[in-house]
C-alpha positions in Angstrom: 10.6 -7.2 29.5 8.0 -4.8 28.5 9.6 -2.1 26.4 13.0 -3.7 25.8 13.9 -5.0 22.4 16.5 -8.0 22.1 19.8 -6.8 20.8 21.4 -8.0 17.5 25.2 -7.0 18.1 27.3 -10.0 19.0 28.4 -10.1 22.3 25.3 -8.4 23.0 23.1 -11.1 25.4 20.0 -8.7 26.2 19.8 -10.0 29.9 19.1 -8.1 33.0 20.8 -9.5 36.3 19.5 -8.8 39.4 21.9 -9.6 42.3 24.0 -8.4 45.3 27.8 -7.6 44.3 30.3 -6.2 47.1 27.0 -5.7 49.2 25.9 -3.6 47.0 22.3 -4.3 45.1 23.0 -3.9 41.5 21.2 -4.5 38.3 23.9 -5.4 35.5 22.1 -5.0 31.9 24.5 -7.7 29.7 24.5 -5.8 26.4 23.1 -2.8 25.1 20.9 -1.2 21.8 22.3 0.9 19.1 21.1 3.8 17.1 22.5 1.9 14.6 20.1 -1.8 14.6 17.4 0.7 13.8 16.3 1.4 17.3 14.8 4.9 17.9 16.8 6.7 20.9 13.7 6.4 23.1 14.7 2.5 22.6 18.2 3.3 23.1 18.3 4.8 26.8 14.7 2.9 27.9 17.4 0.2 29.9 18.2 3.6 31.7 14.9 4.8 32.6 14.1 1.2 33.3 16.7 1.1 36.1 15.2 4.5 36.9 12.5 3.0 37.7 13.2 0.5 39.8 15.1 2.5 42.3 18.8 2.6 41.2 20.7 5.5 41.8 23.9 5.2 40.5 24.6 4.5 36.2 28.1 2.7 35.8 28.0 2.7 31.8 30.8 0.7 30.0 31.6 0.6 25.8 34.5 -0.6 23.6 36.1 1.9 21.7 38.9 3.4 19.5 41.7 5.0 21.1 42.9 8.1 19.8 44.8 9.7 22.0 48.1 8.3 21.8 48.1 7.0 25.6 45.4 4.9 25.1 45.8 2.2 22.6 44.5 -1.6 22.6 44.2 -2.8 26.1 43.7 0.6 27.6 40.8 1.7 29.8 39.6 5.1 29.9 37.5 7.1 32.0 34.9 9.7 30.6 35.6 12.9 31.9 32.7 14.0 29.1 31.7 13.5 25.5 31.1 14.6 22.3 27.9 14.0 20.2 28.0 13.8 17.1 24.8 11.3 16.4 22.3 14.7 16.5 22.2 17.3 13.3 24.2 20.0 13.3 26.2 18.5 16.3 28.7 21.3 16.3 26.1 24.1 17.1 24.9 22.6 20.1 26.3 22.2 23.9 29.5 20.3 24.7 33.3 20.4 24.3 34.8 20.7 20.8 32.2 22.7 18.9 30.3 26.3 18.7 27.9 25.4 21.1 28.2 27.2 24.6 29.6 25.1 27.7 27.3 22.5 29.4 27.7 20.8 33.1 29.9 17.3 32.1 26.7 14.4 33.2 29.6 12.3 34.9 29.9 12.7 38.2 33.2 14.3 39.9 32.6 11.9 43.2 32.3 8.3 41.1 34.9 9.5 39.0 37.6 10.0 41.9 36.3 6.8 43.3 36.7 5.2 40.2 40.4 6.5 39.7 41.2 5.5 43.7 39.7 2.2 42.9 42.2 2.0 39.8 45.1 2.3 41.6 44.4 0.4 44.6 44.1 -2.4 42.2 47.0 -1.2 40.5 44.8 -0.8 37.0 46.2 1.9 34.5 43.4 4.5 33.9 43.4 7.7 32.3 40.7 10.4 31.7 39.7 11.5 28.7 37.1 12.8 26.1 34.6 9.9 24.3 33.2 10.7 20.7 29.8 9.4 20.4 28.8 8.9 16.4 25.8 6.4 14.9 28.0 3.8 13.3 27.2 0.9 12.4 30.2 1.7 10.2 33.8 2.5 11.6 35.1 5.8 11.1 37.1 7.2 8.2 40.5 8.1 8.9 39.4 12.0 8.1 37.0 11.5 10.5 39.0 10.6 13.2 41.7 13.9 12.4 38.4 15.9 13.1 37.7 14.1 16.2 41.0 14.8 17.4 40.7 18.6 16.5 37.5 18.6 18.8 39.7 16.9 21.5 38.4 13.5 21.1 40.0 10.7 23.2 38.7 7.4 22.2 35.4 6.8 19.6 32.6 4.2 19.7 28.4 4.1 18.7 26.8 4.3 22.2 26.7 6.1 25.6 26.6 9.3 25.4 22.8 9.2 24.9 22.4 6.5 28.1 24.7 8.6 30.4 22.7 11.9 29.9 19.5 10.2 30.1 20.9 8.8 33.2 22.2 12.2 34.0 18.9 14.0 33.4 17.0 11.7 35.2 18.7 12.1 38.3 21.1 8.7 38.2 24.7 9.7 39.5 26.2 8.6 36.4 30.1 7.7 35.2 31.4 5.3 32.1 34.2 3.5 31.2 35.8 2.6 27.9 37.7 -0.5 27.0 40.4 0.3 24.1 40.0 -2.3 21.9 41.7 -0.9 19.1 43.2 2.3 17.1 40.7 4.5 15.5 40.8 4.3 11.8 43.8 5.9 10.4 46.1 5.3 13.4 46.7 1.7 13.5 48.4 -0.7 11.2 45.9 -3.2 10.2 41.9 -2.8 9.5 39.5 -2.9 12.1 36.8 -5.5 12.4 34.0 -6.4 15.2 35.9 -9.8 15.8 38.6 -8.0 16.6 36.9 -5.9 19.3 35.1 -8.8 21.2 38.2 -10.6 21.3 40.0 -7.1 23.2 36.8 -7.0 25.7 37.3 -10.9 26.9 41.2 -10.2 27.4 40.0 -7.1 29.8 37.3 -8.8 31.1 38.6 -10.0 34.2 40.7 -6.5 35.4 36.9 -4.3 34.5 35.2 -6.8 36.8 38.1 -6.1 39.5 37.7 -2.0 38.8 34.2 -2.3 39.3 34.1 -4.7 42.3 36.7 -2.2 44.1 34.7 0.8 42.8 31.2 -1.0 44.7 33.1 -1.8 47.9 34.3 1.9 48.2 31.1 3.2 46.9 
């Protein structure tokens, strides 16, 4: 599609589905583009202004991350309540929770998040609240990192969405995200962390996302 670049992550495909799901029309992008492959952030959120574009309203965003808090550890799901940048310079000057920066309006919305907890525990799916980190990867993040992180009040850490949800936000999209916990952040876990390891924790949670998110469209 016209101003879409093909991912390179694996487990990335790059497609966009159009379809009906719970009677709801949705478009599902299957994968996603990173800072990090040497996109420029207009490249980054353009599936978001894409979806814009064609009429969507609502932006359910979904990532693999570390889990920092100590509720949320491999096989967890967590539900952004906000986030913290840190993929902009001086990250600690500017808006958001954690940092110097004054207070800004969270860009997830209140109403798809309690739908999204209701739709949890109707399917009787653990799902807990929290605080993403957003940093540019492509490496993982040092153990020092991660005890600043959780200073700032970090929940979970990953390389994407913060950009895409207030892109969505800014836009006008009613926006909320989900994290799979794939793994302990660096520093908090026993063994080293490695991308096989992560695609191998988002197949096991495949199949109760897919039940969050059909319950979450049928009360939508």
């Amino acid at each position: 599609m016209p101003g879409l670049a093909a991912p390179t992550v694996a487990g990335h495909r790059g497609c966009l589905t159009l379809g009906t799901w719970e009677g709801r029309g949705v478009l599902v992008f299957q994968g996603r583009l990173h800072y990090y492959e040497g996109h420029p952030w207009r490249s980054v959120v353009a599936p978001v202004q894409t979806a814009v574009a064609l009429g969507a309203r609502v932006l359910l965003l979904t990532n693999a991350a570390g889990g920092i808090h100590e509720a949320l550890g491999p096989g967890g799901l967590m539900l952004l309540r906000d986030h913290i940048e840190w993929t902009r310079p001086y990250c600690w000057r500017l808006p958001g929770p954690g940092g110097l920066g004054p207070p800004r309006p969270t860009p997830y919305s209140p109403r798809l998040r309690r739908i999204l907890l209701e739709s949890a525990d109707a399917r009787g799916i653990p799902l807990r609240e929290g605080i993403y980190a957003a940093l540019p990867g492509p490496s993982y993040e040092t153990p020092a990192e991660i005890r600043a992180l959780r200073v700032w009040g970090a929940d979970a850490v990953g390389m994407s969405t913060a950009r895409e949800a207030q892109a969505g936000s800014d836009a006008g999209l009613e926006c909320a995200a989900l994290s799979c916990i794939t793994n302990w952040a660096a520093g908090l876990g026993t063994s080293a962390i490695n991308h096989e390891e992560v695609l191998s924790s988002v197949a096991a949670q495949a199949d109760r996302v897919a039940d969050l998110i059909a319950e979450f469209l049928r009360r939508l």
